[in-house]
C-alpha positions in Angstrom: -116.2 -102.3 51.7 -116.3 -102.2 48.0 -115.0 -99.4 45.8 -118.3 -98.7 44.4 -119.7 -98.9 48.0 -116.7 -96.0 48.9 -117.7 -94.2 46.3 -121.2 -93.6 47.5 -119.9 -93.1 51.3 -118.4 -90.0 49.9 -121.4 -89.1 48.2 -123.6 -89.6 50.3 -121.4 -87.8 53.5 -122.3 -84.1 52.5 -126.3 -85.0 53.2 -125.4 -87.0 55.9 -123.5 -84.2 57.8 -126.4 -81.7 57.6 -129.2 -84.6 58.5 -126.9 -85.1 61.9 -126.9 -81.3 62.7 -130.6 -80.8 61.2 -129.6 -78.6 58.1 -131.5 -78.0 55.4 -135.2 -80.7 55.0 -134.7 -84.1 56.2 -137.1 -86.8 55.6 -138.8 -87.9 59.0 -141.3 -90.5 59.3 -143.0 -90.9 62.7 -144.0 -94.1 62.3 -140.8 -95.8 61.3 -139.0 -94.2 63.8 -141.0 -95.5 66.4 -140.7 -99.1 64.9 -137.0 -98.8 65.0 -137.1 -97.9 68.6 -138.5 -101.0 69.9 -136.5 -102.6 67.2 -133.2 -101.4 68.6 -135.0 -102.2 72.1 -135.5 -105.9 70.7 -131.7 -106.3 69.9 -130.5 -105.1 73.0 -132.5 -107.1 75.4 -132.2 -110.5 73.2 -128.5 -109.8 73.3 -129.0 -109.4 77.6 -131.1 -112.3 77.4 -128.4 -114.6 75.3 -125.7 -114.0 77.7 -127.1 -113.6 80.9 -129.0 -117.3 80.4 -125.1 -117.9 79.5 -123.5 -116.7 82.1 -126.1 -119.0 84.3 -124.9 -122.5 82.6 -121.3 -121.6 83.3 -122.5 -120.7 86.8 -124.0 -123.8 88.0 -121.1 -125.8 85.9 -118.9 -124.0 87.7 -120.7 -124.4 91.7 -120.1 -127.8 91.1 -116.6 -127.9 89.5 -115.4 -125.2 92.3 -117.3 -127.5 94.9 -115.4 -130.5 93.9 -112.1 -128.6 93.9 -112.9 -127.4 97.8 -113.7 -130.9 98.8 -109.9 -131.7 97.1 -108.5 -128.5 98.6 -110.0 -130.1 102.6 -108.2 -133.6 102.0 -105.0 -131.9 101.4 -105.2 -130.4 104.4 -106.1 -133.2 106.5 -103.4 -135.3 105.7 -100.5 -136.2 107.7 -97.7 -133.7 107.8 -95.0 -135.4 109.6 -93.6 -139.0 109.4 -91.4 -140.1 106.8 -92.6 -142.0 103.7 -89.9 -143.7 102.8 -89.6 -145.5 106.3 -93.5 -147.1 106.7 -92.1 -148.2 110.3 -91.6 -144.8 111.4 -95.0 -143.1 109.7 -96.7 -141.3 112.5 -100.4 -140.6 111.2 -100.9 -136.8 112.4 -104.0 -135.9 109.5 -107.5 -136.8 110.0 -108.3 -139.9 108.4 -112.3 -139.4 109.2 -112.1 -135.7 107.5 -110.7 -137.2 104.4 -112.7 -140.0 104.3 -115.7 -137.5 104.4 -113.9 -135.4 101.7 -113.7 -138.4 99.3 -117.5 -139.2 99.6 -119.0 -135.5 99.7 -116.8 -135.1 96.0 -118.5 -139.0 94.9 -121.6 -137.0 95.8 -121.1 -133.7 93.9 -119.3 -135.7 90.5 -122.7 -138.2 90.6 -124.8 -134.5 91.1 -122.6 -133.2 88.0 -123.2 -135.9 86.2 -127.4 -136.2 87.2 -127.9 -132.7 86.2 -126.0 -132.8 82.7 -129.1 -133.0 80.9 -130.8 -130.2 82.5 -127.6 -127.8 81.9 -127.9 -129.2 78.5 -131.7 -128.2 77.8 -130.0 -124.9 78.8 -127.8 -124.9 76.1 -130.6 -126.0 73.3 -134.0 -124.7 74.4 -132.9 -120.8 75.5 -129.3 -120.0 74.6 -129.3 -121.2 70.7 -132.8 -119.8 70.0 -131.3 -116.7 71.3 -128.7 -116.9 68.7 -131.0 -117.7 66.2 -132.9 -114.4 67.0 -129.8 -112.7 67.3 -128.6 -114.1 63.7 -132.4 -113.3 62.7 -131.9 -109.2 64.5 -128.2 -108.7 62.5 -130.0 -109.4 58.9 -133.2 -107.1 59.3 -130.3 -104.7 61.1 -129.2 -104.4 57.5 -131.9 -103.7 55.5 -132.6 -100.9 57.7 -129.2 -99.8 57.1 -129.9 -99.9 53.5 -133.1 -97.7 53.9 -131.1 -95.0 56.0 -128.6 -94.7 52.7 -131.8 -94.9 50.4 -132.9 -91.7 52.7 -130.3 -90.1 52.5 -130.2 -89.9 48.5 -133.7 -88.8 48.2 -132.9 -85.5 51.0 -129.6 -84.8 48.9 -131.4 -85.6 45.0 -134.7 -83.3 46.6 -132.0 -80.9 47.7 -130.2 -80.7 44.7 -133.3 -80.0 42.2 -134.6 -77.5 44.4 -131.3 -75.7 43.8 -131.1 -75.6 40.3 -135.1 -74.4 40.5 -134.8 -71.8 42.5 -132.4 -69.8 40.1 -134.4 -67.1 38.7 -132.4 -67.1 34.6 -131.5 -71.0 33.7 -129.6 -71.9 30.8 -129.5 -74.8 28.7 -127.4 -76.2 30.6 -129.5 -75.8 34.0 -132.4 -77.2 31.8 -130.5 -80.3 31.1 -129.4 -80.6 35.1 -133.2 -80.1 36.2 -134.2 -83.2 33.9 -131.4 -85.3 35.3 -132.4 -83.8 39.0 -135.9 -85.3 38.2 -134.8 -88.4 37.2 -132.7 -89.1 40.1 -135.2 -87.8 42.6 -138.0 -90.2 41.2 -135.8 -93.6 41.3 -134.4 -92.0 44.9 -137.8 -91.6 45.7 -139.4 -95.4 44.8 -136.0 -96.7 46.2 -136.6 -95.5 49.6 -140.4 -95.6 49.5 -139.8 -100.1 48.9 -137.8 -100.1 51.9 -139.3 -97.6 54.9 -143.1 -99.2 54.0 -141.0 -103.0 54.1 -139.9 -102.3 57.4 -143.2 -100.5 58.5 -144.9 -103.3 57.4 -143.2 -106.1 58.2 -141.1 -105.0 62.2 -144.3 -104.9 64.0 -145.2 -108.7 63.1 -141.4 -109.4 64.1 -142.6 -107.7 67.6 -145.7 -110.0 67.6 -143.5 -113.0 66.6 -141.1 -111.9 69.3 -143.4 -112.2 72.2 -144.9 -115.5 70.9 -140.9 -116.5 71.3 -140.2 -115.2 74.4 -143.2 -116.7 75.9 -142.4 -120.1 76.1 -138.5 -119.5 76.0 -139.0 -118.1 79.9 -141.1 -121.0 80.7 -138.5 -123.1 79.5 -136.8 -121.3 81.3 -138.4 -121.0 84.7 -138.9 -125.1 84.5 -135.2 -126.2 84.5 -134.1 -124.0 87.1 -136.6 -125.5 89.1 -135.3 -129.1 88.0 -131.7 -128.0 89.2 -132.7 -126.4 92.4 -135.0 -129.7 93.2 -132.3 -131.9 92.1 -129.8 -130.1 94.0 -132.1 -130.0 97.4 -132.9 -133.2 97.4 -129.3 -134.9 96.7 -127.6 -132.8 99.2 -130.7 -133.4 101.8 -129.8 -136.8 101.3 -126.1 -136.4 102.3 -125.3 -139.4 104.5 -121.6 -138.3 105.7 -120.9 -139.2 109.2 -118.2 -136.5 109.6 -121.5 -134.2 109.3 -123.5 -133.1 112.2 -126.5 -132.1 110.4 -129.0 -132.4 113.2 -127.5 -129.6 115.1 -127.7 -126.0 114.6 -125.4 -124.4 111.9 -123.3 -122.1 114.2 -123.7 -125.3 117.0 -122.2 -127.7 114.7 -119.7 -125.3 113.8 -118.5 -124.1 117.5 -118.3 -128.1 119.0 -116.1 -129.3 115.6 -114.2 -126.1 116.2 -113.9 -126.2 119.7 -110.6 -124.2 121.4 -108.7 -124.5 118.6 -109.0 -120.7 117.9 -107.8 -119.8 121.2 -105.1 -122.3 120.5 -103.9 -120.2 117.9 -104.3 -117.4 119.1 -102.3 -118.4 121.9 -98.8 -119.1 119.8 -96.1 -116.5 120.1 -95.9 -116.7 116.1 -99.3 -115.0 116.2 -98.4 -112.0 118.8 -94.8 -111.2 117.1 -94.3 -107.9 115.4 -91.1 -107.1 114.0 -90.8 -103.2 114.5 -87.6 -103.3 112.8 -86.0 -101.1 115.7 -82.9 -101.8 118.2 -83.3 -103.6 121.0 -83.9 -101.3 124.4 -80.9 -100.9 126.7 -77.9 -101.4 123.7 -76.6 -99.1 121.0 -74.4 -99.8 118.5 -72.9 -96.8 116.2 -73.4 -97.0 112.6 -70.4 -98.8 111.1 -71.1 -101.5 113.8 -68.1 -100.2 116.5 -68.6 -101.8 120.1 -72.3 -100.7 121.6 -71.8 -98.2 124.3 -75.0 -98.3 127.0 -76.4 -97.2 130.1 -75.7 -93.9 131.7 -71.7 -94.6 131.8 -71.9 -93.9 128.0 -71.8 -90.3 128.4 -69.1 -90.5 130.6 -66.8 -93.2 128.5 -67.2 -91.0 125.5 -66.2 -87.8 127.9 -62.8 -89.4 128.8 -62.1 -90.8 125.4 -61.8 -87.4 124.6 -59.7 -86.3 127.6 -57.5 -89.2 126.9 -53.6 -89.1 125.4 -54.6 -88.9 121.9 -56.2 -85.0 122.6 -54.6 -82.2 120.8 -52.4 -79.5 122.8 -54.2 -76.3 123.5 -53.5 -73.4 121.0 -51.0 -71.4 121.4 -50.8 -68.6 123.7 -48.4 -65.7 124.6 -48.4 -66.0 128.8 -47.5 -69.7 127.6 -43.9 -68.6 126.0 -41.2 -69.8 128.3 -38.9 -67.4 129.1 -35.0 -67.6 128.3 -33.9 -68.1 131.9 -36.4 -71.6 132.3 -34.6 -74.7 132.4 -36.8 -77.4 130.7 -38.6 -74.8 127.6 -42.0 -76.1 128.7 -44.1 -76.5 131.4 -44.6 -80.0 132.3 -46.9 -79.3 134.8 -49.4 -78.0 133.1 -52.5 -79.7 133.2 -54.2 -78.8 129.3 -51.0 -80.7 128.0 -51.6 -83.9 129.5 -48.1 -85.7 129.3 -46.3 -88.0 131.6 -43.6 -86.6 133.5 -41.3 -88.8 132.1 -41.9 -87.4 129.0 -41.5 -83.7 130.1 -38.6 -84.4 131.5 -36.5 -85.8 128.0 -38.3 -82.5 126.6 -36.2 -80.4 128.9 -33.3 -82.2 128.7 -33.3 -81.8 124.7 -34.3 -78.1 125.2 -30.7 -77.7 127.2 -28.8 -79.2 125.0 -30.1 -76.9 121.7 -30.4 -74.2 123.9 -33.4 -71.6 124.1 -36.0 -71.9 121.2 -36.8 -68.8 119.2 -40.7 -67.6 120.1 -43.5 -68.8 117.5 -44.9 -65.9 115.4 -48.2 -64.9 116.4 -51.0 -66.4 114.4 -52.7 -64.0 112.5 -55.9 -62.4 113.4 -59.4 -62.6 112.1 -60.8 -60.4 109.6 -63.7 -60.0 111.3 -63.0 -60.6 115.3 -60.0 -61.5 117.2 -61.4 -64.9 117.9 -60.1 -67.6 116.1 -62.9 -69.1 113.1 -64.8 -72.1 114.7 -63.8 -75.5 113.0 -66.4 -77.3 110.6 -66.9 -80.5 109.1 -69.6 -81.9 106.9 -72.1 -84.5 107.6 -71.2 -87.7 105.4 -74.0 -90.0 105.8 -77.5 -89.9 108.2 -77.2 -90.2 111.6 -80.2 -90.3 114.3 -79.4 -89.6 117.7 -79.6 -92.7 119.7 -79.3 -91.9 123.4 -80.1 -88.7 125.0 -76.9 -86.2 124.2 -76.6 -87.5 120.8 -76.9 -85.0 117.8 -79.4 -86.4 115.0 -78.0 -84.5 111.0 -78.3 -85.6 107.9 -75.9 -86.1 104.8 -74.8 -82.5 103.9 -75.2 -80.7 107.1 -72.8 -78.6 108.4 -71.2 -79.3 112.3 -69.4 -76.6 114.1 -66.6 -78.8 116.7 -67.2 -77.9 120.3 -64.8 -80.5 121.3 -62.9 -83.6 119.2 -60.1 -85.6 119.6 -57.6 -86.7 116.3 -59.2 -90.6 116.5 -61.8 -90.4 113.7 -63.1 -93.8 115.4 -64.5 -91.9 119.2 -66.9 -89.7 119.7 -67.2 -86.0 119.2 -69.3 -82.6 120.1 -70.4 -80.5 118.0 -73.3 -77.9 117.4 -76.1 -77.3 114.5 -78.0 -74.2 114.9 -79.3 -73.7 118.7 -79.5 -78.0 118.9 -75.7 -79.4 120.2 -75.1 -83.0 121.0 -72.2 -85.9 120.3 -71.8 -87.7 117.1 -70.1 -90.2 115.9 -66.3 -88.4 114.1 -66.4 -90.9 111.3 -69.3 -90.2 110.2 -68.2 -86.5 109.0 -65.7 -85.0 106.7 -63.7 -81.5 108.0 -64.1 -78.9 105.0 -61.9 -78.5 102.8 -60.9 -81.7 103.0 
């Protein structure tokens, strides 16, 4: 756009602001605006009408091209897949030499089909889609002279608009004399400016719409005759298909079953076709989840139980009926069962508590704040963990375990509670608190 052509954009936006929302008189011929309606009309469906006869040349170019590629597509298929090339003497032919065979003649057929109806596609091309350009190219230049008479509108409503201002002031001045001659000016070369261009296009878009149907006339029978010269063409040349590989006596879905034949239950048949990887454990095993030796069946209850019964165990707390008295002979009792030790080894005890002599008593540990019960030992859950045999105790990472029973070997199983649910868990997978 021009500076001078800015300049009357600006100008003319005021009047064309109040013409949009219906303010103040706008100039409204009937007429003309009925001939722009069908104009408008004309450019849209001329525009349908130059792509959709478009789009139909790329789509019968394109069957064939896509048909030719499919016929390709088969042969690849039906050649050998096993054998090796470099060794002719050991080449095993596994393809279908008849199926490619029939593949190479059915894409002879389509390429001399391509090449037979060239000349139709190309009447295409010259007798419907570049007359539609030319209307088109015909459309965009009446498209601006009515452009033109819109702007010539708009500066007779806004030069009208402007000396009926300056008129209807009851006391003028010399100066409102001067502006009403210069209003009347303006509103009489506004006035034949507009008037050349709405009675041009009155006059002259209705013989465009006679002219129009005079084009579109033979344009469709154009048209209408060399579809039917590709759909003949096409008929006839693939009527005349003489492919052995083709059963075209038979019935479609007849042909089709008998070249098929079981090969779909084949398929169906192979284990590939059945598997589905669930992504789960096998049944009957369980392994923990840092990959420690699996532990199944029902004796996995009972090998975790004496792993924790085993020498490793911690002694029992302390407790005041358990203090030996001064008179005892070994300090301990070796015979109690919560302790767990070889004779043997109760037996050096006592002999190093004679030689030291009587031990002092421990100091009592001190009691609870709240009960006389000792507090319940905790650890946090480190990672996930889903139970994997019945007894196990699912948590997540962050979860707080009260101990019901452990053992000092991070590595074995433990039990321990959350809430109401209680269960054994793997020890490594949890941290003690305040750790």
């Amino acid at each position: 756009m021009s500076w001078k052509g800015f300049q009357k954009g600006v100008t003319r936006a005021p009047q064309q602001f109040r013409q949009r929302f219906n303010l103040g008189e706008n100039t409204k011929d009937a007429v003309y605006v009925d001939a722009e309606r069908r104009f408008n009309e004309l450019e849209k469906e001329t525009k349908r009408l130059h792509d959709e006869s478009k789009k139909y040349f790329d789509a019968i170019n394109g069957m064939l091209s896509h048909q030719i590629e499919f016929s390709k597509a088969i042969a690849e298929i039906y050649k050998p897949i096993s054998g090796r090339m470099s060794d002719p003497d050991s080449y095993v032919v596994d393809g279908n030499p008849e199926g490619i065979k029939a593949c190479e003649e059915y894409e002879a057929i389509v390429k001399d089909l391509q090449t037979s109806l060239q000349p139709e596609l190309e009447m295409i091309e010259t007798r419907v889609i570049r007359p539609a350009d030319e209307l088109l190219d015909i459309i965009k230049v009446i498209q601006k002279t009515a452009t033109k008479r819109d702007h010539k509108q708009l500066d007779y409503d806004r030069h009208n608009a402007s000396l009926k201002k300056i008129q209807d002031k009851k006391e003028k001045t010399l100066k409102d004399e001067k502006a009403i001659y210069k209003a009347e000016n303006d509103v009489e070369q506004s006035t034949q400016e507009f008037d050349y261009y709405n009675n041009l296009l009155k006059d002259e878009l209705p013989k465009l719409f006679r002219l129009e149907r005079e084009f579109i006339g033979p344009l469709f029978q154009s048209f209408y005759y060399m579809q039917l010269n590709v759909f003949y063409t096409l008929h006839e040349r693939m009527q005349s298909i003489d492919v052995g590989y083709f059963d075209l006596q038979s019935d479609v879905e007849a042909a089709f079953a008998k070249k098929r034949g079981d090969a779909q239950d084949q398929a169906e048949a192979l284990g590939i076709v059945r598997f589905k990887a669930t992504g789960g454990k096998k049944p009957g095993s369980k392994f923990t989840p840092s990959g420690k030796l699996s532990l199944d069946g029902k004796s996995s209850a009972a090998t975790r139980r004496s792993t924790l019964d085993s020498s490793d165990a911690p002694p029992p707390p302390y407790s005041a009926s358990a203090v030996p008295s001064q008179g005892s002979s070994s300090g301990l009792d070796v015979s109690g069962a919560g302790i767990g030790r070889a004779n043997s080894t109760g037996g050096a005890w006592g002999a190093a508590a004679k030689a030291k002599g009587a031990a002092p008593p421990p100091p009592k540990p001190k009691p609870s704040r709240l009960s006389g019960a000792p507090a319940a030992e905790t650890v946090t859950a480190l990672y996930d963990y889903e139970a994997q045999a019945e007894g196990d105790l699912s948590f997540t990472a962050g979860d707080v375990i009260e101990i019901i029973e452990r053992s000092d070997n991070d590595n074995e199983w433990w039990t321990g509670r959350i809430g109401v649910k209680s269960g054994q868990f793997p020890g490594e997978r949890s941290l003690p608190i305040g750790i």
